[in-house]
Backbone as a chain_set.jsonl record, in Angstrom:
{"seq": "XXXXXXXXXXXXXXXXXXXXXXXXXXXXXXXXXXXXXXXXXXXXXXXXXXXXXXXXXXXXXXXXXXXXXXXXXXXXXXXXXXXXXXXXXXXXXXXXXXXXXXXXXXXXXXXXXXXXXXXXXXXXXX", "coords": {"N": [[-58.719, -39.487, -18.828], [-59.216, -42.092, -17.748], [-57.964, -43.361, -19.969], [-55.279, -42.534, -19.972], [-54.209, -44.064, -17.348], [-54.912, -46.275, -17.965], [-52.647, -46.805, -19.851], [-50.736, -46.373, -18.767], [-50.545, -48.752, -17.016], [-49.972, -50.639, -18.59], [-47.872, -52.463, -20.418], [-45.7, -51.199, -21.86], [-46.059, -48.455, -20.691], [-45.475, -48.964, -18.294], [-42.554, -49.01, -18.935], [-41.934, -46.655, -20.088], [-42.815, -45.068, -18.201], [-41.296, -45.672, -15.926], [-39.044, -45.377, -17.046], [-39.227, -41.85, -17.411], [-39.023, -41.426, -14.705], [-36.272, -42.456, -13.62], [-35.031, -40.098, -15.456], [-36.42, -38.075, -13.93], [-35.113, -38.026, -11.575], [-32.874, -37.96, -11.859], [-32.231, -35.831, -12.834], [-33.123, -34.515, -11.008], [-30.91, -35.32, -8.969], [-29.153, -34.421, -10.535], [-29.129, -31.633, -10.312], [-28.804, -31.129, -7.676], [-25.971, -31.654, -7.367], [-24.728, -30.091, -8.868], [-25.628, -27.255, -7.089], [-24.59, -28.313, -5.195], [-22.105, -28.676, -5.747], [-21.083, -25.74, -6.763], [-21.854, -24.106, -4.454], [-19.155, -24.79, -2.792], [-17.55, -24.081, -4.473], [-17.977, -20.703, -3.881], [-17.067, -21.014, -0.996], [-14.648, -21.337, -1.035], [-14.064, -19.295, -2.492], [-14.73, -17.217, -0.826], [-12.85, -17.99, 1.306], [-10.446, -17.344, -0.16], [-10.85, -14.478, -0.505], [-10.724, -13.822, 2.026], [-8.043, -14.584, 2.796], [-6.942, -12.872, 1.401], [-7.357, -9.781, 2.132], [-6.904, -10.331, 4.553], [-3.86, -10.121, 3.955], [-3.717, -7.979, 2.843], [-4.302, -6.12, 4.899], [-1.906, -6.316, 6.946], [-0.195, -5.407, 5.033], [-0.53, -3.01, 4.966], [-0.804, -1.724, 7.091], [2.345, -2.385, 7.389], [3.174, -0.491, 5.502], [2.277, 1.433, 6.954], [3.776, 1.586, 9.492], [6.239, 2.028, 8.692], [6.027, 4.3, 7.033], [5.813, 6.113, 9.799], [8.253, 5.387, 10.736], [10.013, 6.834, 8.872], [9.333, 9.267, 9.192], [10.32, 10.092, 11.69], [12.789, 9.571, 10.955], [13.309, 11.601, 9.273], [12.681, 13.949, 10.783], [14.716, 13.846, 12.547], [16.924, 13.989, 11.266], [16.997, 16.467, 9.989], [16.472, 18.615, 12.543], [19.283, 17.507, 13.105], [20.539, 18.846, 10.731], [19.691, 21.583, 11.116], [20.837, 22.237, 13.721], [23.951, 21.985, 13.02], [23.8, 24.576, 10.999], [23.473, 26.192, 12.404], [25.345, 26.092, 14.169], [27.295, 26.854, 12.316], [26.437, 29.265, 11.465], [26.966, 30.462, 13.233], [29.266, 30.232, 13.96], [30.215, 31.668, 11.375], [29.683, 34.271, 12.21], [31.182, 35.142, 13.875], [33.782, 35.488, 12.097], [33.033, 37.682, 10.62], [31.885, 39.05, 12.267], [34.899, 40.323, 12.981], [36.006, 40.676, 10.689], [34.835, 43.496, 10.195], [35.319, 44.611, 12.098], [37.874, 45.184, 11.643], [40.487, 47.869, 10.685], [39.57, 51.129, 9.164], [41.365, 51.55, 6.542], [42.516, 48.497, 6.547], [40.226, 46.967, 5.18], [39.878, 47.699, 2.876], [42.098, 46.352, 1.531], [43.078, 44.384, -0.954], [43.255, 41.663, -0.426], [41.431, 41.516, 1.864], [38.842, 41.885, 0.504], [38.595, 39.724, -1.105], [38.898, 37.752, 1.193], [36.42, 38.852, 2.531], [34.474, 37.983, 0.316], [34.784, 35.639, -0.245], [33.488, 34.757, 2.66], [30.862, 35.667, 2.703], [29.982, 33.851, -0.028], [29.968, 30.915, 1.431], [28.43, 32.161, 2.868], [26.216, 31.693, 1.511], [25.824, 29.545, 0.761], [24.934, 27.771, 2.415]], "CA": [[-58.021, -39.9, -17.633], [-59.122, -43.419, -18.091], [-56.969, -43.164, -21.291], [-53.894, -42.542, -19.138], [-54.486, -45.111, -16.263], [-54.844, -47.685, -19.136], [-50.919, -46.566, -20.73], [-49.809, -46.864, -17.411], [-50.858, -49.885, -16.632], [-49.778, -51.495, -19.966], [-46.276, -52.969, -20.258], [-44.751, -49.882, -22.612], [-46.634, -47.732, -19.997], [-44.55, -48.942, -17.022], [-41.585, -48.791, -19.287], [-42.157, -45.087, -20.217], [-43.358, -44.574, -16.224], [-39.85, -45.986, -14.896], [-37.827, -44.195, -17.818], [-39.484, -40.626, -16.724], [-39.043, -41.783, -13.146], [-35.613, -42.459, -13.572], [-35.207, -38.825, -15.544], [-36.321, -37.055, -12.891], [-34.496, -38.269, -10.21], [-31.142, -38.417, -12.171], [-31.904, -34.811, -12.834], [-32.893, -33.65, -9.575], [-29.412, -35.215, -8.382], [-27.609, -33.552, -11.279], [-29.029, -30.092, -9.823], [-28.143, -30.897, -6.44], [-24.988, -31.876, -7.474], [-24.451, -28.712, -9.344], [-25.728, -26.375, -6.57], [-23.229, -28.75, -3.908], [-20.543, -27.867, -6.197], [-21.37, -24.192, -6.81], [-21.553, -23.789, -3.124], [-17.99, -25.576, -2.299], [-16.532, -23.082, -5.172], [-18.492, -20.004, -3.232], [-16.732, -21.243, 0.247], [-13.284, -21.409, -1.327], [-13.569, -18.159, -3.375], [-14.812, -16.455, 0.198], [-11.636, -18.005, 2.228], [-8.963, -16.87, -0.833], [-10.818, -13.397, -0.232], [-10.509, -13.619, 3.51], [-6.182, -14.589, 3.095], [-6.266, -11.095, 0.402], [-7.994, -8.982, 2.906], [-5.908, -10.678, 5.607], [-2.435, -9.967, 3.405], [-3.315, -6.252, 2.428], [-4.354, -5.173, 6.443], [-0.918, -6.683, 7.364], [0.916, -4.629, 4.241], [-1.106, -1.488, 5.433], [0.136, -2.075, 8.948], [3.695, -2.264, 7.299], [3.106, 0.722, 4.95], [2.041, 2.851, 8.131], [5.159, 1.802, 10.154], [7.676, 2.62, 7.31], [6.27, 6.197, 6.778], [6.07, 6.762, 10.303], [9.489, 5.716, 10.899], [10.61, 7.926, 7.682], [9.236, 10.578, 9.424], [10.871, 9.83, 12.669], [14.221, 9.689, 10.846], [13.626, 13.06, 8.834], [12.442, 14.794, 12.019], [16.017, 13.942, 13.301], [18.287, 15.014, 10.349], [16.245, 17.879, 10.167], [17.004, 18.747, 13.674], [20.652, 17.679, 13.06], [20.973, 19.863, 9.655], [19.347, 23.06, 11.651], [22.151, 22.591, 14.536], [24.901, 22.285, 11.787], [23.53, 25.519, 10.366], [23.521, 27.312, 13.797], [27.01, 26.46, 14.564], [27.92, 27.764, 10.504], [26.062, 30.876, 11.366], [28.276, 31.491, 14.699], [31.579, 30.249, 13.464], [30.601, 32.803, 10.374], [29.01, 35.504, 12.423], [32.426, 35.307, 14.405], [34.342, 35.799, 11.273], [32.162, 38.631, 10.038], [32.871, 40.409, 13.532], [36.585, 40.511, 12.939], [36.607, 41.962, 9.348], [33.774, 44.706, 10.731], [36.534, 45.357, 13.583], [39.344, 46.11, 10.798], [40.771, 49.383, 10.418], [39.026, 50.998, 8.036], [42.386, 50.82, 5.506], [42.72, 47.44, 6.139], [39.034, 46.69, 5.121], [40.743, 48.263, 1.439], [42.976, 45.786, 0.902], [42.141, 43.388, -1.998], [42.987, 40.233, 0.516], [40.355, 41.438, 2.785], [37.986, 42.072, 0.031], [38.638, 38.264, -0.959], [38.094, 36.909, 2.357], [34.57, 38.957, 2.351], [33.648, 37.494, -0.626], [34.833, 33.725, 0.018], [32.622, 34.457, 3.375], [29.727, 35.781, 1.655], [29.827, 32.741, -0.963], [30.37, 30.319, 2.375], [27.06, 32.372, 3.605], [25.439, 31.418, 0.449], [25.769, 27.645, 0.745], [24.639, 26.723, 3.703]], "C": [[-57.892, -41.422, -17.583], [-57.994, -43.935, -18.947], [-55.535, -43.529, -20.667], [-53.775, -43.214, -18.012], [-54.105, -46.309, -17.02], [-53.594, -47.865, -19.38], [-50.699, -46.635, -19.735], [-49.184, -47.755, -16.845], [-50.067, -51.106, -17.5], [-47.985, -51.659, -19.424], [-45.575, -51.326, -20.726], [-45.117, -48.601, -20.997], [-45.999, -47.764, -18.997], [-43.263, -48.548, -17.499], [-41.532, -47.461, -19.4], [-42.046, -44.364, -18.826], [-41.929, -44.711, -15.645], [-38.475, -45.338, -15.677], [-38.3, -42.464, -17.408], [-39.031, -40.603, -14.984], [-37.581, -41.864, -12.835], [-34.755, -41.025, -13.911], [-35.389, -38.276, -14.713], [-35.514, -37.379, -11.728], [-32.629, -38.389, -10.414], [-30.874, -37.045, -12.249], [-32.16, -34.03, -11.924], [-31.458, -34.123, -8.98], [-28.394, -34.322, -8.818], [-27.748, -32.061, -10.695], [-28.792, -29.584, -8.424], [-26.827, -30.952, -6.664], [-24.572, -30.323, -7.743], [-24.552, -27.47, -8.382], [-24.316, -27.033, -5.587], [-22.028, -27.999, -4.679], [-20.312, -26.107, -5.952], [-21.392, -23.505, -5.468], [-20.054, -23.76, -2.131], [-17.124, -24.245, -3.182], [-16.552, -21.309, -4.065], [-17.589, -20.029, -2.034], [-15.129, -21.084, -0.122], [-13.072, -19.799, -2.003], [-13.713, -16.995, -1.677], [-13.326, -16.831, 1.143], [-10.336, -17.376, 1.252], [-9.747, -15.658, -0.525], [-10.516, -13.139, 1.277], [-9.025, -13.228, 3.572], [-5.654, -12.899, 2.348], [-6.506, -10.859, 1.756], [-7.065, -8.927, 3.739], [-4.393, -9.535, 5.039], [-2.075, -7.994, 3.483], [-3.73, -5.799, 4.083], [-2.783, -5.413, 6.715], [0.186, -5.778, 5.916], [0.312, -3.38, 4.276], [-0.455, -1.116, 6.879], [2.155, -1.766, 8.749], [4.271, -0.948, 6.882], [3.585, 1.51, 6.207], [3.59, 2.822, 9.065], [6.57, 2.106, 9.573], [7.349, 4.373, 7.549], [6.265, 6.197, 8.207], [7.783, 6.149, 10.818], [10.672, 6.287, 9.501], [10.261, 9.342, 8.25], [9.746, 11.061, 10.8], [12.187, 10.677, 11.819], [14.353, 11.146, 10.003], [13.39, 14.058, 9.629], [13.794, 14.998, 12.271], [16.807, 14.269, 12.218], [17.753, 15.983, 10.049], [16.474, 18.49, 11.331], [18.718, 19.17, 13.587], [21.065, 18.821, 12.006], [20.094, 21.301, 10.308], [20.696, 23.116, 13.017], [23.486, 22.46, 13.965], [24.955, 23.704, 11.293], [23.446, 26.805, 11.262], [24.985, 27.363, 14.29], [27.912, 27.081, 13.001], [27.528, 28.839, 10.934], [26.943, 31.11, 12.258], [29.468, 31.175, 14.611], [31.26, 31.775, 12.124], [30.531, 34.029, 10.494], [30.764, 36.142, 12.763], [33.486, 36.316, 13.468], [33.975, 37.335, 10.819], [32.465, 39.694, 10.736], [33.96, 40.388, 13.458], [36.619, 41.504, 11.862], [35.974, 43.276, 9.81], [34.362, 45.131, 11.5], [37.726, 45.757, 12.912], [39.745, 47.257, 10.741], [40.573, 49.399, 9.254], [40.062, 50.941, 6.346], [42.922, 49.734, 5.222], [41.607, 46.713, 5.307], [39.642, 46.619, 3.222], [41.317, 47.748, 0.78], [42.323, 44.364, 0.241], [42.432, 42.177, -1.766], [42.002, 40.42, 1.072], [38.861, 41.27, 1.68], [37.63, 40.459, -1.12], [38.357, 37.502, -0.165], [36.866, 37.52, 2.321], [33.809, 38.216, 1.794], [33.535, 35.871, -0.705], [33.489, 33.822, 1.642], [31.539, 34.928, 3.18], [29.209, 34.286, 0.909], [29.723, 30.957, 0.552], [28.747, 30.475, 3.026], [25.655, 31.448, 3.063], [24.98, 29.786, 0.803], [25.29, 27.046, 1.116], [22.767, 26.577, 3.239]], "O": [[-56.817, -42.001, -17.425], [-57.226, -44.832, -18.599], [-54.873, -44.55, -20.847], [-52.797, -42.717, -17.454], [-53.215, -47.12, -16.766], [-53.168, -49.007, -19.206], [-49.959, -47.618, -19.78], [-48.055, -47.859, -16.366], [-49.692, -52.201, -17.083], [-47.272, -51.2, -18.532], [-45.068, -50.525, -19.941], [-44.167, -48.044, -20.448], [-45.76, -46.662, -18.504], [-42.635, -47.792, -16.757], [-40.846, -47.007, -18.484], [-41.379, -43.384, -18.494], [-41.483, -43.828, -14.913], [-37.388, -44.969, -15.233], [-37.306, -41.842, -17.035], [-38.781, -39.592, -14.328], [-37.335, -41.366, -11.736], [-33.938, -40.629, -13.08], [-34.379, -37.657, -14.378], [-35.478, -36.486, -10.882], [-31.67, -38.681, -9.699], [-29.753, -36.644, -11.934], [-31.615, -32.93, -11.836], [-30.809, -33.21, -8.469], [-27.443, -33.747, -8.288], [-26.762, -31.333, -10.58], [-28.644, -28.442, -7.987], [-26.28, -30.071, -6.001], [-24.162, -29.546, -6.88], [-23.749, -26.567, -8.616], [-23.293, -26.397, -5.335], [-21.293, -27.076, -4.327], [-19.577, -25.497, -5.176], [-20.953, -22.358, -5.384], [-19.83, -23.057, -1.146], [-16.244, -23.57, -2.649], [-15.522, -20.81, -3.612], [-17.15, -18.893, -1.859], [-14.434, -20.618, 0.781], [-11.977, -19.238, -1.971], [-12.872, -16.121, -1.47], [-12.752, -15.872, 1.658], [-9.325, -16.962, 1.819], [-8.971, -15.328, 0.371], [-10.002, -12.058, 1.565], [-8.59, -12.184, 4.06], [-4.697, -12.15, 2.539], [-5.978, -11.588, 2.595], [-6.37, -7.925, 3.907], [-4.03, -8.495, 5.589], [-1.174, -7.221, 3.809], [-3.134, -4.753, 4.336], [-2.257, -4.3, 6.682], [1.393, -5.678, 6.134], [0.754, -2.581, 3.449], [0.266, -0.241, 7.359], [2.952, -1.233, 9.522], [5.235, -0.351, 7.361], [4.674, 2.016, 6.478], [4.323, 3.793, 9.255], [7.667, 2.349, 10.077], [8.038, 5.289, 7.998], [7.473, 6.422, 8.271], [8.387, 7.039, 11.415], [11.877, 6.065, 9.384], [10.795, 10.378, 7.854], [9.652, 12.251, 11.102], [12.511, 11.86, 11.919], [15.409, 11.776, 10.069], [13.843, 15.154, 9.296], [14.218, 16.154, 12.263], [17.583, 15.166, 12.549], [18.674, 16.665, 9.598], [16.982, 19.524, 10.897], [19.306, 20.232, 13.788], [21.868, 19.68, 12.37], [20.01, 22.147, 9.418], [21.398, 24.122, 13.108], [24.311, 23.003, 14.699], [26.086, 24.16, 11.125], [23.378, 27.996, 10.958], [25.625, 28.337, 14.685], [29.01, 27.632, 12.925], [28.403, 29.698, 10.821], [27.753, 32.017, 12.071], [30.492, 31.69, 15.061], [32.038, 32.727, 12.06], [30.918, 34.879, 9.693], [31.372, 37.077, 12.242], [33.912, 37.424, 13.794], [34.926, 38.11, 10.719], [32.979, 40.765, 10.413], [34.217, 40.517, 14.655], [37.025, 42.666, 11.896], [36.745, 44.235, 9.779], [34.041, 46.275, 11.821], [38.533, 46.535, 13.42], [38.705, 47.916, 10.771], [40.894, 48.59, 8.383], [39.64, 50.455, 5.296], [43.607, 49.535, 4.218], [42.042, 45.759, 4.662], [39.741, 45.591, 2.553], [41.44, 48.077, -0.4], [41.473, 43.587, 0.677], [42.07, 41.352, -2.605], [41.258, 39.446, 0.96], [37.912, 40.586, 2.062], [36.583, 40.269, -1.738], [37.646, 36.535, -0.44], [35.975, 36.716, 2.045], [32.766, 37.747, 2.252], [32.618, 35.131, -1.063], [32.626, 32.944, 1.661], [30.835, 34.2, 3.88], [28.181, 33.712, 1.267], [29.262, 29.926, 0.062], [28.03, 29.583, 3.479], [24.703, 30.885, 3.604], [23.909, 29.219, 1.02], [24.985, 25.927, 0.705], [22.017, 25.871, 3.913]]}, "num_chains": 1, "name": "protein.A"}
């Protein structure tokens, strides 16, 4: 211990003492430095996840109001193409009751048995 009191003391001994002394204190800054940084990156990588997060609730929000107004608008031509298909059935039923009211020799004739079949094929379609 004496030993090392003595080198201390000595010229090289302070020199050695104030070069370690300087070492540590250059490298405790460099590891503050390093954590400051590493922290600053941390704070920036958490706010670009905040603006995602942000971006995709607001294109989920958009999503949801698209399909439900897709399902709005197929509700209603769905609607419209079933009352289309109700006035085809009673303009065709109409038709249907006329030939069914023919005399049965007109029913025979191979015009009538053409209009059947064009309103048949007419039935088909819809």
């Amino acid at each position: 211990m004496l030993a090392l009191l003595s080198f201390i003391g000595s010229p090289i001994g302070k020199i050695v003492t104030y070069i370690c002394s300087v070492l540590v204190v250059s490298g405790t800054l460099w590891i503050v430095l390093l954590i400051h940084d590493r922290h600053i990156a941390q704070q920036a990588e958490v706010q670009f996840n905040q603006k995602q997060l942000e971006q995709v609730v607001k294109d989920q929000q958009t999503y949801i109001q698209n399909t439900e107004k897709l399902k709005e608008d197929s509700a209603k031509q769905t609607d419209l193409l079933q009352e289309q298909s109700k006035t085809l059935d009673k303009k065709l039923s109409g038709a249907d009751n006329y030939l069914a009211t023919l005399p049965l020799d007109v029913q025979q004739v191979p015009s009538s048995t053409i209009l059947k079949n064009t309103f048949k094929q007419l039935e088909d379609n819809q």
